[in-house]
C-alpha positions, 0 to 999 in steps of 0.5 A, a space after each residue: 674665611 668670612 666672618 659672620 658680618 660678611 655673611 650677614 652682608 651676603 645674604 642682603 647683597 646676594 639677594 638671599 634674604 635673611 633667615 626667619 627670626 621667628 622660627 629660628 630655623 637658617 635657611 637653605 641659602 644661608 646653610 649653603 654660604 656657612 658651609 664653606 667657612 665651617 668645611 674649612 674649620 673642621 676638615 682637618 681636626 682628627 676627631 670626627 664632626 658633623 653639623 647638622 641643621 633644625 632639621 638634623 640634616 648633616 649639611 657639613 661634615 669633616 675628612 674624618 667623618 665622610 672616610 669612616 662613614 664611607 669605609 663601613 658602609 654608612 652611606 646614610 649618613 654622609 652630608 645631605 643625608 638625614 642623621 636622626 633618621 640614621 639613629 633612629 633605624 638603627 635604635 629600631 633594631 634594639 641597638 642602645 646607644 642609637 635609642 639614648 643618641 634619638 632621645 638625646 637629639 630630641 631633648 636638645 631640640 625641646 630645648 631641655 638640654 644643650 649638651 650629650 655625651 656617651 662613650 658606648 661600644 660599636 656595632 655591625 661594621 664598627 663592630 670591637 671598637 669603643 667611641 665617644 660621641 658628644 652632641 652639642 647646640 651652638 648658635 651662629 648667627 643667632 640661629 641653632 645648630 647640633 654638632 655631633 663629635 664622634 671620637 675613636 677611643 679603642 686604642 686609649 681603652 686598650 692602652 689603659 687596660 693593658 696598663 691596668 692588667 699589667 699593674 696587676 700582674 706587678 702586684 700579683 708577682 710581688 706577692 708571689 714572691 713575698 710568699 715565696 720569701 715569707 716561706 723560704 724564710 720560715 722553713 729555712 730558719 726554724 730547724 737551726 733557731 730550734 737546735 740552737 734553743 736545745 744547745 742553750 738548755 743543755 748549756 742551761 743545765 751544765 752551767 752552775 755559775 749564777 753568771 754564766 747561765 744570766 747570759 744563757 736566759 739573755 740568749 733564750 730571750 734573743 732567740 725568742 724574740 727572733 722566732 717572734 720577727 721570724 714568724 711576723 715576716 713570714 705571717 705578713 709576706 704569706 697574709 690570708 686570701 683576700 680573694 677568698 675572704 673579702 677585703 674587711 674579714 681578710 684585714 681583720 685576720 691579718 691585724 688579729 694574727 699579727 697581734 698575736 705574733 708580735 705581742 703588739 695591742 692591735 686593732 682593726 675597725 670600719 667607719 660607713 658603708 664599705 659599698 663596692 670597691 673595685 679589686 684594684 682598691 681592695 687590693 691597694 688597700 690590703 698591701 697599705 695594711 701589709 706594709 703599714 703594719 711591717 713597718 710599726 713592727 720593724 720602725 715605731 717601737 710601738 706597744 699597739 697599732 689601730 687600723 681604720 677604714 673609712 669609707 665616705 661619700 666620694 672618697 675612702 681613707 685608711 689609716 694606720 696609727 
């Protein structure tokens, strides 16, 4: 490959003249001798790549290019071919990121920016795909060119939507069957916990010795404080909806009646705008709830608990004390 001192030396020795250092714009002929070196540079790079002149002529593409252009149809904008009047028919049809493609060309040739980049969906034959596409002026030989990148992201988006729909369905599962549980446990215990609370009133009132019924009372204060853990893990496995009420009512709820089960001082408070969260935060945050406040309940020995979520800038924290 010639480096751009033997172009340089091409140009004088060939007879081909340098390029107009006034106007900046590359000549035909030099266009014609970096064609080669950079048609090897790019060919075999998996994105695809145009390089287009001042005058937005597409003078080199790679494989990649010419073979999606080729296969949908796009003869247009194939090498030699005019990408900005590419762009601008089809922004003439309404079609957006043709109009932001046009604009985005003519700022970096004003000189008021040097660099563009868009992840959009594909129309008409490229019609179900997402692309990103990224302009960018160089400078080789003291004179400017537009390479215009052009990237297939569907199969990365799906991936991460396949992923991100199966973390929910995770999630989702998970407090199904804490429901399921939260229920199971509840139902299951309550008849038994209450025949037995009936056995020790009845032992209560047929015991005349001050030490026996002292191991009743001890009894009753056992099975009232199972009935406590019972209803808090059946509270917090089966939480209200946070679907339904939003994510700061539904925590408010959730700190409320967990309080009022488990004896504990619990609050509950909102420090900035809470904005727009997406689901998967609300969601995130609402388990960190669930589970902080288990475990103060099953670990901390604590006499009270405060939630705080604080949302700030670029960033939202909660905290569970």
């Amino acid at each position: 490959m010639k480096l751009e001192s033997d172009l340089l030396f091409d140009w004088a020795g060939n007879g081909l003249g340098p390029p107009n250092p006034a106007s900046g714009a590359a000549s035909p002929e030099y266009l014609a001798i970096l064609a080669e070196p950079l048609q090897q540079l790019i060919d075999d790079l998996p994105e695809q790549i145009a390089l287009l002149d001042e005058d937005c002529s597409i003078f080199v593409a790679n494989r990649a290019w010419k073979e999606a252009v080729t296969e949908c149809g796009y003869l247009e904008a194939l090498p030699g071919c005019n990408y900005r009047d590419f762009c601008a028919s089809k922004a003439a049809q309404g079609y957006q990121p043709a109009i932001e493609a046009l604009a985005a060309i003519d700022d970096i040739w004003a000189g008021r920016r040097s660099f563009w980049q868009l992840i959009y969906n594909g129309t008409e034959n490229w019609q179900g795909r997402d692309y990103q596409i990224t302009f960018h002026q160089i400078s080789f030989g003291g004179h400017s060119l537009l390479s215009v990148t052009r990237f297939d992201l569907t199969e990365i988006l799906e991936l991460r939507r396949a992923q991100t729909d199966l973390t929910a369905s995770l999630i989702e599962g998970q407090a199904i069957e804490r429901q399921r549980m939260g229920r199971e446990l509840h139902d299951s215990a309550s008849q038994p916990l209450a025949a037995i609370g009936l056995v020790l009133a009845r032992l209560k009132l047929r015991s005349p010795g001050s030490e026996t019924l002292a191991m009743v009372d001890e009894m009753q204060d056992l099975l009232a404080e199972v009935h406590r853990e019972i209803r808090s893990i059946s509270y917090l496995a089966h939480p209200p909806s946070l679907k339904k009420l939003g994510l700061s009512h539904a925590v408010k709820l959730l700190v409320e009646g967990f309080g009022r089960r488990t004896g504990l001082e619990a609050s509950f408070d909102i420090v900035g705008d809470p904005g727009s969260l997406s689901e998967a935060a609300e969601t995130a945050i609402y388990r960190l709830a669930q589970e902080g406040m288990s475990n103060v309940h099953r670990h901390a020995r604590a006499t009270r608990v405060r939630l705080l979520l604080c949302f700030r800038q670029s960033a939202t924290h909660f905290i569970v004390a």
